[in-house]
C-alpha positions, 0 to 999 in steps of 0.5 A: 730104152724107147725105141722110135719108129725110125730105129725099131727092132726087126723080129716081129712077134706072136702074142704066144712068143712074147709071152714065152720071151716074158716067161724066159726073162722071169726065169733068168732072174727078172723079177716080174714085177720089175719088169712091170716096172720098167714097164711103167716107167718107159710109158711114163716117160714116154707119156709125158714127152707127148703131153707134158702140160696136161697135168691129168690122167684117168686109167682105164685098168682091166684084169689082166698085167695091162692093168699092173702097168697101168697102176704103176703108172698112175703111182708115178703120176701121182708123184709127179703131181698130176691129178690121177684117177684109175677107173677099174673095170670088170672083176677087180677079184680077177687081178693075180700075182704083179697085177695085184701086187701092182694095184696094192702099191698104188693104193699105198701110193694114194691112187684115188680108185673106183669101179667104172660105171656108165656114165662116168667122167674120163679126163685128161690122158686116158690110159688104155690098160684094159686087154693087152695081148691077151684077148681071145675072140670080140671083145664083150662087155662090159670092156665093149661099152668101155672102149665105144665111150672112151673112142666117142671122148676125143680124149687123148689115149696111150696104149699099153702094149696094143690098143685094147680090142687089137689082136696081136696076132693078125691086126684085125679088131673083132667087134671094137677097139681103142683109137690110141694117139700113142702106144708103147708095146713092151719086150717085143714088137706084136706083128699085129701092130704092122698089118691088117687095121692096125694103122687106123688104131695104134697111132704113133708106136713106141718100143720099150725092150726093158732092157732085155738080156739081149741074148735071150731075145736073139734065141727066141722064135719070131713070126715075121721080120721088118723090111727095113731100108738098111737090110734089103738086097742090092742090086750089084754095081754095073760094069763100065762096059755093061751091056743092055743084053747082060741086063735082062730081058723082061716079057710082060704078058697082058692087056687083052681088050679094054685093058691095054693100059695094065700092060702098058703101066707093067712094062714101063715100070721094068724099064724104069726098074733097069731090065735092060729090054723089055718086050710086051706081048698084047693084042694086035689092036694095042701095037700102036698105042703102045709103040707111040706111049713106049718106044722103048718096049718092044710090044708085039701082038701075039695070038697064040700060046705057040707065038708067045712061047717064040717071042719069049725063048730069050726073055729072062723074066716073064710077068703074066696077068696084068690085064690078061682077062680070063677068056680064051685068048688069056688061058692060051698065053697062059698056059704057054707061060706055063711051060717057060723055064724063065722066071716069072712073076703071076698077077691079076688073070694069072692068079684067076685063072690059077684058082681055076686050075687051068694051069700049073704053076712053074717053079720060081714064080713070084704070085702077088695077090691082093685080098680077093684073089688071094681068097680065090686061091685058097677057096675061102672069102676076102673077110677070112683072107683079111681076119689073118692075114699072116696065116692067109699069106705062109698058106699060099707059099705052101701051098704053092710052094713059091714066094707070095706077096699078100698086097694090102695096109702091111703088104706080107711076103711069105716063102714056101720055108715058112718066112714071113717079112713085112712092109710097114711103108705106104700111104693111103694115097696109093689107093688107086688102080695100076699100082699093081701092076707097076709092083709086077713089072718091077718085081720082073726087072729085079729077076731079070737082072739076076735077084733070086724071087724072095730078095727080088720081091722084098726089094720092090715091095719095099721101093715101090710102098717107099715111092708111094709115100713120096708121092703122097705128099703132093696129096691124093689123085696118085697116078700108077704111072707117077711111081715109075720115075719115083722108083727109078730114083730110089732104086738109085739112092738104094742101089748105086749104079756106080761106085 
């Protein structure tokens, strides 16, 4: 069965898992190569659904079992009439077992077959069944020269399982991978489909489950889970007679000078996201500003750690960072948030300063990150941040022994337990400066009104990436500020406020 993008399954999987799953269902009693069967039929079908005119297919066939679906799959191309030619690359000797067996059904079959050479033609579908999952470091010769031809062709490509070049692991291309239109990945999804460079290279994805005793996929370890619309947490019902005191009580803390309006975006975003009252505490020389573009905040200069640690005795969620600069006005509020018993939520110069070590961190705070500041948290650079970012995210949760939203293509969101879930939602359109600081306040809203830190970050990560994208289709030029209203919608369609 092929599944769409709108009903893929959630566990996401490492290459090592999957090939342990691959392992297990050989052992019940499926054969290998009738896996790699199925395997070539689903791409097939799924093939000629996206280009059923074209009548001409090249494969591009490595070492590897890629390369055994790949054969099968110009054996029934073939049958259907299409013109069909497989180009082997590197050491045809190297195919072993159902890839060989493969490749031998084909030559059966009359699949006209050559070795690839520089120079030669592709036509038609080209067919990546070069590297799969199995790739370990950049990719080399001759698969480099391969790939860099087929990108430079502007032929149509389907890959089989990942784009050759594409680390299953971590969505990271070392060195060069193929720009697939389509890929169809077989038995379980690869977290590197979902995160990283991944979305610049897979095209439209595909599942094919061949079917998979359904059980010995429910027993097998995953990495990470899909955030998924129907599996996130709900905020509950609201009474009739509820109050705004029983909806919590958010104090954003930030916008040192020249930086007012991160404050600003982050408290309004907590008032769109239904806390109930919202205080923000800045500079003095803000209070204007933000009483005239918020009447509803309760904004308040504050000076000290003593005056903060007064105005936010009742608050029920704090949200430190947005704007709150790393000089000696940000360090004193900080080191007041440190000491509250609220929950928090830690952004921008809170996580700066946290790599500083100028404070500790309290219990239940939600940080989130983008990828240099993730890096300063771990003392290592944005590129290693960004090789592995799966990796990059559950050590910050360990470390810090907290829930840690890792921004970015593929936002993650890890806890201290080791879970991983990711995001797939978002658009490039949200490129832009404040969205951060709108996820920040919302994350407080949601902790505020009673969520625990990981359904609280879960839910706005997904809200906020989903607000992104209906945005995006008005085009570029997004404004930070444009979400909240948008977020204020879908937290309704998500979480009724009445039955």
């Amino acid at each position: 069965m092929l599944h769409s993008p709108d009903n893929l399954p959630l566990p996401l999987y490492s290459a090592a898992q999957v090939r342990e799953l691959d392992a297990r269902l050989i052992a019940a009693g499926t054969p290998g190569f009738e896996l790699m069967s199925r395997a070539a039929h689903a791409i097939w079908r799924a093939l000629r659904r996206r280009w059923p005119d074209v009548g001409v297919l090249t494969v591009l066939a490595g070492c590897g079992n890629n390369a055994g679906d790949g054969y099968l799959v110009a054996a029934l191309a073939l049958r259907a009439g299409w013109q069909v030619r497989v180009l082997a690359v590197g050491e045809a000797a190297q195919l072993q077992g159902d890839a060989a067996l493969a490749r031998d059904h084909a030559l059966a079959a009359g699949v006209p077959m050559q070795p690839w050479c520089e120079g030669v033609e592709l036509q038609g579908v080209v067919l990546d069944a070069l590297l799969g999952t199995g790739l370990q470091g950049a990719v080399r010769a001759p698969y480099a020269q391969v790939i860099a031809t087929l990108n430079a062709s502007g032929l149509p490509v389907l890959a089989v399982d990942i784009p050759s070049g594409l680390c299953a692991d971590t969505g990271q291309v070392v060195r060069v991978a193929v720009r697939a239109a389509l890929t169809v990945t077989l038995i379980g999804l690869k977290l590197g489909l979902f995160t990283g460079q991944s979305a610049d290279y897979r095209g439209e994805l595909q599942f094919a489950d061949l079917q998979a005793d359904a059980a010995l996929i429910a027993a097998q370890a995953f990495a990470a889970q899909r955030l998924t619309r129907s599996h996130l947490p709900r905020l509950p019902v609201r009474s009739h007679s509820v109050h705004k005191g029983q909806l919590g009580h958010v104090l954003v803390v930030g916008g040192d000078y020249g930086f007012a309006g991160a404050g600003l975006l982050c408290a309004q975003s907590a008032l769109r996201a239904g806390a109930g009252l919202v205080s923000l505490a800045t500079r003095d020389e803000h209070l204007a500003a933000a009483q005239v573009r918020l009447p509803e905040v309760m904004a308040a200069g504050v000076a000290s750690a003593n005056q903060l640690l007064a105005l936010g005795a009742h608050a029920s969620a704090w949200v430190v960072g947005p704007g709150l600069g790393q000089g000696a006005w940000g360090r004193s509020l900080l080191s007041a948030a440190a000491v509250s018993r609220a929950a928090q939520v830690w952004d921008a110069d809170a996580l700066n300063l946290l790599a500083q070590a100028v404070v500790q961190l309290p219990a239940a705070t939600v940080l989130t990150p983008h990828p240099g500041e993730a890096a300063r948290l771990l003392g290592i650079g944005i590129a290693e941040v960004q090789a592995d970012r799966p990796a990059a995210a559950r050590a910050l949760a360990q470390r810090y022994q907290t829930v840690c939203v890792l921004k970015g293509a593929g936002t993650l969101i890890a806890a201290p337990c080791g879970g991983l879930w990711l995001c797939e939602r978002g658009h490039p359109a949200m490129a832009s400066a404040g969205l951060g600081d709108v996820l920040a306040g919302f994350i407080g809203a949601l902790l505020a009104q009673g969520l625990a830190p990981l359904p609280a970050a879960t839910l706005a990560v997904y809200v906020h990436a989903c607000a992104g994208e209906r945005l995006a289709q008005q085009g570029r030029g997004m404004a930070a500020s444009d979400l909240c209203a948008v977020i204020r919608e879908l937290l309704q369609e998500q979480s009724a406020c009445l039955n």
